[in-house]
C-alpha positions in Angstrom: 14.6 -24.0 -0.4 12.3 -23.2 2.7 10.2 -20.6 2.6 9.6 -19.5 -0.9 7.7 -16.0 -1.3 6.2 -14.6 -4.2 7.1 -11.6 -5.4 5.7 -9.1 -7.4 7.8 -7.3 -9.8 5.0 -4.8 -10.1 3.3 -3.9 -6.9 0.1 -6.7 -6.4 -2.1 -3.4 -6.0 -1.8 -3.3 -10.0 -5.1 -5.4 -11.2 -3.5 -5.3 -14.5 -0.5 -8.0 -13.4 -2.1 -9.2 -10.2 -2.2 -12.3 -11.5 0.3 -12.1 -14.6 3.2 -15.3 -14.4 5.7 -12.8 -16.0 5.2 -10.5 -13.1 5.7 -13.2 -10.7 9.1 -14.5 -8.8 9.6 -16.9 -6.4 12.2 -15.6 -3.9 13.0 -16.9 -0.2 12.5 -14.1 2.4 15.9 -13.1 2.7 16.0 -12.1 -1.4 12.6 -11.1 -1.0 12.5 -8.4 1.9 15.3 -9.4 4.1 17.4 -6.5 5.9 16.4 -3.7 3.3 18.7 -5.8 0.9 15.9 -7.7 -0.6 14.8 -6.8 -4.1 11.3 -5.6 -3.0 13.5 -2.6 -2.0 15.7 -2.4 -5.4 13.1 -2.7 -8.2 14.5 0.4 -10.2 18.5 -0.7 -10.2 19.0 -4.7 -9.2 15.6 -6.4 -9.8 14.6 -4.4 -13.0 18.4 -5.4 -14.6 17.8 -9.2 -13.8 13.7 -8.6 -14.9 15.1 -7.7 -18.0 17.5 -10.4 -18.7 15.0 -12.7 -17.3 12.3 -11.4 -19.8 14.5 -10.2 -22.5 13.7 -6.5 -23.0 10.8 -6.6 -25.8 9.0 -8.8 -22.4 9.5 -6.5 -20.1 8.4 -3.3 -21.9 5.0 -5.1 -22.6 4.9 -6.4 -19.2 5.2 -3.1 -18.3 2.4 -1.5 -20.5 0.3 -3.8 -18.7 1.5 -3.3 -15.7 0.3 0.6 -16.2 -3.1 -0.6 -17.9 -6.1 -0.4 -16.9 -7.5 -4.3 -16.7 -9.9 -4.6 -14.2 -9.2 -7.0 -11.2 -11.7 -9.6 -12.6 -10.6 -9.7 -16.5 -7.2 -10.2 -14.7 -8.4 -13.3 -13.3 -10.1 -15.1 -16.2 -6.7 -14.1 -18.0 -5.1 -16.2 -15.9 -7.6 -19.0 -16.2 -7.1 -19.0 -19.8 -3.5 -19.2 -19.4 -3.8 -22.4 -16.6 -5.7 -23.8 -19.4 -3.9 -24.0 -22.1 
């Protein structure tokens, strides 16, 4: 697939799960943004019902506590490096 995107379930602007894998989906442009049918655009009916099967729903609701934490930008990053570590 050419030209992967990532997408952020929860807006990137969200320190919290800036950086979070479970927050992350790699989508091509057309699933991504393309024509106002892309799931940037659907996050409260078509994204969130796949998010939730993806992540099973006890995921998702602590993905989403997170998501509307407040972790600073940096804690958010040495998160991540913990988790590439492991």
């Amino acid at each position: 697939v050419k030209n992967l995107q990532c997408s952020h379930y929860f807006g990137k602007q969200r320190s919290s799960v800036r950086f979070e894998p479970l927050n992350c989906d790699a989508l091509c442009y057309p699933c991504h943004y393309g024509n106002l049918d892309g799931w940037e655009y659907h996050k409260s009916c078509c994204y969130k019902e796949w998010k939730i099967k993806q992540l099973g729903q006890k995921k998702y609701k602590e993905l989403y506590k997170l998501a509307h934490s407040s972790i600073p930008r940096r804690e958010a990053i040495m998160n991540l490096m913990s988790w590439l570590n492991k």
